[in-house]
C-alpha positions in Angstrom: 91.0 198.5 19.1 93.5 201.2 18.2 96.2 200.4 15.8 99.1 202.9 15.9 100.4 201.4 12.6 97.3 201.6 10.6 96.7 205.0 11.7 100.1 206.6 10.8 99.4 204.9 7.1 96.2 206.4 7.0 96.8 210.0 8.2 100.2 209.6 5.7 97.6 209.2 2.9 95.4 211.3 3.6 98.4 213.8 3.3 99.7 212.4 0.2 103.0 210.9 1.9 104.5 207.7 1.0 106.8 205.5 3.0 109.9 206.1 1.2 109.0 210.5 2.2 108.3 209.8 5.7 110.9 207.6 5.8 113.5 210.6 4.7 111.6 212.8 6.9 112.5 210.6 10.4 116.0 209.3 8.9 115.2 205.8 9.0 114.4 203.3 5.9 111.2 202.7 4.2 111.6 198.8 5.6 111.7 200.6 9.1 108.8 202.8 8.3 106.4 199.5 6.7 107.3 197.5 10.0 105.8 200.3 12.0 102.6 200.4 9.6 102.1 197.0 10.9 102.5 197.6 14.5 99.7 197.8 16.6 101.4 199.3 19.2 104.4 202.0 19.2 106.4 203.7 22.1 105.7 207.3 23.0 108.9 208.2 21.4 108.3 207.1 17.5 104.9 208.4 18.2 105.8 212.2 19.0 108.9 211.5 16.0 105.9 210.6 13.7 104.2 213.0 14.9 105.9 216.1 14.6 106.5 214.5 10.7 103.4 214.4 9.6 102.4 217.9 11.9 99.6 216.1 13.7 98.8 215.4 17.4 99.4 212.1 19.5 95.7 212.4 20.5 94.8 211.8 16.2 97.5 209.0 16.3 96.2 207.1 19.3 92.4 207.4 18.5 90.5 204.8 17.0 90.6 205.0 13.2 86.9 204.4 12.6 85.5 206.5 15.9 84.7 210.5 14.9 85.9 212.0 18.7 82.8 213.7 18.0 80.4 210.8 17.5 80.7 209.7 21.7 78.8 212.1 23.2 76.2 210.5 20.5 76.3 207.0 20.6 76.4 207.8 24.8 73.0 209.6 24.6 71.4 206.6 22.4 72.7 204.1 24.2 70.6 206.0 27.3 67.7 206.0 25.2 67.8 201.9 24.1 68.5 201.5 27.9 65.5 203.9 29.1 63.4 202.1 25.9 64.0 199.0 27.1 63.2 199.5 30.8 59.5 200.9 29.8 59.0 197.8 27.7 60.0 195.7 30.6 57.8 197.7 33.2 54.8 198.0 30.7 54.6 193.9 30.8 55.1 193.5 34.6 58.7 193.1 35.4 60.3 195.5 37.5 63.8 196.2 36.8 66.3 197.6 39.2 68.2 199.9 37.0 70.2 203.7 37.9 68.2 206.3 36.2 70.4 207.5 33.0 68.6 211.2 32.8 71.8 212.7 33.5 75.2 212.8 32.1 77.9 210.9 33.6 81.3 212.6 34.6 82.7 209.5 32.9 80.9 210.0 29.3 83.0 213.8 28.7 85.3 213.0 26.0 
């Protein structure tokens, strides 16, 4: 699950930013700042003021912390082998599985 909060905190150490600098930065207090490092969820508007702070896009805000954008396409293409794996082992001993053919990459796997 995507956690706004967590991720501001992280990409504000990762640049070497504490609460009390971002806090200056957006005009609020570092009280305010914590309570939205605990928020899962923010509005659109703190997230393009935090944004434009820490010079990053909404897109590295709103993805999940611990998924590489990169890594998809991956696990996608693994997930169609396990799944084409899985349907030989179940033909080779007799039962017949009614499953789509995953050869091809679905419109819905693009990141």
């Amino acid at each position: 699950m995507i956690h706004h909060g967590k991720n501001l905190q992280r990409i504000a150490n990762e640049k070497g930013l504490n609460k009390t600098q971002i806090a200056k930065m957006l005009g609020k207090t570092s009280q305010s700042v914590d309570y939205d490092f605990k928020r899962e969820v923010l509005n659109i508007e703190t997230l393009k003021k935090y944004s434009q702070v820490l010079e990053i896009s909404l897109d590295k805000i709103q993805m999940d912390s611990k998924e590489n954008p990169n890594d998809y396409m991956a696990k996608y293409y693994k997930a169609i082998e396990e799944l084409n794996y899985l349907k030989g082992v179940l033909l080779k001993n007799g039962i017949r599985v009614d499953m789509p053919n995953f050869n091809r990459v679905s419109s819905y796997a693009t990141v």
